[in-house]
N, C-alpha and C positions, 0 to 999 in steps of 0.2 A: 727286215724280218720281224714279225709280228709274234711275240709271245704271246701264250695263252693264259688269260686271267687264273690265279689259284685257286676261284671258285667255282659254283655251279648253279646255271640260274632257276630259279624254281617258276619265274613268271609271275604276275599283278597279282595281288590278292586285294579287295574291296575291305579297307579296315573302317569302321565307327558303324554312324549311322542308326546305331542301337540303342537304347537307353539296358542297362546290368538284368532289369526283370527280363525284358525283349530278347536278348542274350543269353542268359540262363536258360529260358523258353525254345531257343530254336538248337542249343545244346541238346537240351533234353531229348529236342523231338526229334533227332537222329540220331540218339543213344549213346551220345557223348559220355563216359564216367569221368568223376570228378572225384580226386582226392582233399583233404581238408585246407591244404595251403592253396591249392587251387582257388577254393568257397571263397578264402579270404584275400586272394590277389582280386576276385570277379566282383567282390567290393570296395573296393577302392576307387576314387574317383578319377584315375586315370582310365578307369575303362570306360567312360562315357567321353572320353575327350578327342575332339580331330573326327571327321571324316577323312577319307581321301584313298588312292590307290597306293598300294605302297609296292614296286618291283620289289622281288626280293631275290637271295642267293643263298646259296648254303658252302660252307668252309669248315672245315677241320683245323685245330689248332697245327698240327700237321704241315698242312698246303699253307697254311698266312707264313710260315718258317717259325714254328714253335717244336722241334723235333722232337722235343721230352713234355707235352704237354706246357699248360701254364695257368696262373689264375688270370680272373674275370678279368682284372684289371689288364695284364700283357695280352691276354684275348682278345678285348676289345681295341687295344693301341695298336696290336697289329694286323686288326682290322681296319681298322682306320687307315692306316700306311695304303692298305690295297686298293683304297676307294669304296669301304665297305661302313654303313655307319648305324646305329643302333636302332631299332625298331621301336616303336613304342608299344607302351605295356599290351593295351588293346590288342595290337594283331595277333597273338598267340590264339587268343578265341575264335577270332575270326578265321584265321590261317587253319585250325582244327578241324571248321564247318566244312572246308573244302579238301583240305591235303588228305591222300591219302600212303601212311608211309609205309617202309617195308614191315612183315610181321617179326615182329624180335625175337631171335633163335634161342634170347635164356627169358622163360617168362618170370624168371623170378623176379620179384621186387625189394632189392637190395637196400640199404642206407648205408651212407657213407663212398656212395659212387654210382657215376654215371648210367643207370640202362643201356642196354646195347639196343641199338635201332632208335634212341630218343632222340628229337629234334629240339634243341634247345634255342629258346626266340631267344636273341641278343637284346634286350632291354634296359634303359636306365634301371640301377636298381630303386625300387620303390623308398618314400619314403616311411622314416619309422623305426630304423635299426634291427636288433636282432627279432623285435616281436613280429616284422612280417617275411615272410618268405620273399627270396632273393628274386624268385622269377617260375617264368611258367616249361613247359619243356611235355611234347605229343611222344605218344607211343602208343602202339599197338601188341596187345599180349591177347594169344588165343581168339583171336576174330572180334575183341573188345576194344575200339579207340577209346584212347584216355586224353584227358588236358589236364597234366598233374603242373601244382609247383613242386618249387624245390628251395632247399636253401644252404648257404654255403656262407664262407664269410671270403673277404678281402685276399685271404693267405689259401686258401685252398686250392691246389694244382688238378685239374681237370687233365685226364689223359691227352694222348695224341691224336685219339681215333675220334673223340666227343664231337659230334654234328649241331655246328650253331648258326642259325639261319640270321641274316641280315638284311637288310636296307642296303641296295645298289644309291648310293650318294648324288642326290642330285634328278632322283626318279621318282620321286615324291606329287603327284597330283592330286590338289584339292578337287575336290567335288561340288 
């Protein structure tokens, strides 16, 4: 008997290949908005780093058996348990250009918790500490795609429902 993986696959996405202005540029010209931690993640030189195809999946803290939520850190570990493994910072932009998610039923833009409808890329966190934002995470409010960061720290418990997109393990092709 064959069980079903606790994720969802979302299919290849083309990550690099850009240099941050090139990137910036093909944001813009599909109407990408961008919050300020966003600006500052898209400078960072992890986003000019790696070409390659990246499969990816999407998982709920939920489905990996986080039933009360958890932070990044039991996140990502029990990601890893399922065959699921971090993205790099990159694909969040690139994954943007293309995905398109569902439209978020509260458009409000809250602090101190998750969006409903946001796609949070699982990413090493950057380096830098508290000065740079934790990671990047798509939404759609009112027919407006965004590529916001966010930032949290080590202790922060992310709901049950939070959607964090991965790296299928081992799916990884250079270009």
């Amino acid at each position: 008997m064959t069980t079903e993986p606790p994720w969802t696959h979302l299919g290849a996405v083309d990550v690099g290949g850009r240099d941050r202005t090139e990137l910036r540029a093909a944001l813009a010209g599909v109407g990408i908005a961008l919050n300020e931690s966003a600006e500052i993640l898209l400078g960072l030189d992890a986003i000019e780093a790696g070409a390659g195809v990246l499969d990816l999946a999407s998982a709920t803290p939920a489905d990996l058996g986080l039933a009360g939520g958890g932070s990044l850190p039991a996140i990502f570990a029990a990601a890893s348990e399922q065959g699921l493994a971090l993205c790099p910072l990159a694909t969040a932009p690139f994954l943007r250009l293309v995905h398109r998610e569902d439209e978020s039923v509260d458009p409000e833009l809250r602090r101190h918790r998750p969006p409903d409808g946001a796609l949070h890329v699982a990413s090493p966190l950057p380096p830098g500490g508290t000065d740079i934002p934790t990671g990047f995470y798509l939404r759609t409010v009112s027919g407006q795609r965004w590529l916001r960061g966010y930032r949290c720290d080590a202790d922060y418990r992310l709901p049950p429902d939070a959607v964090f997109v991965f790296a299928l393990e081992g799916a990884r092709t250079r270009l």
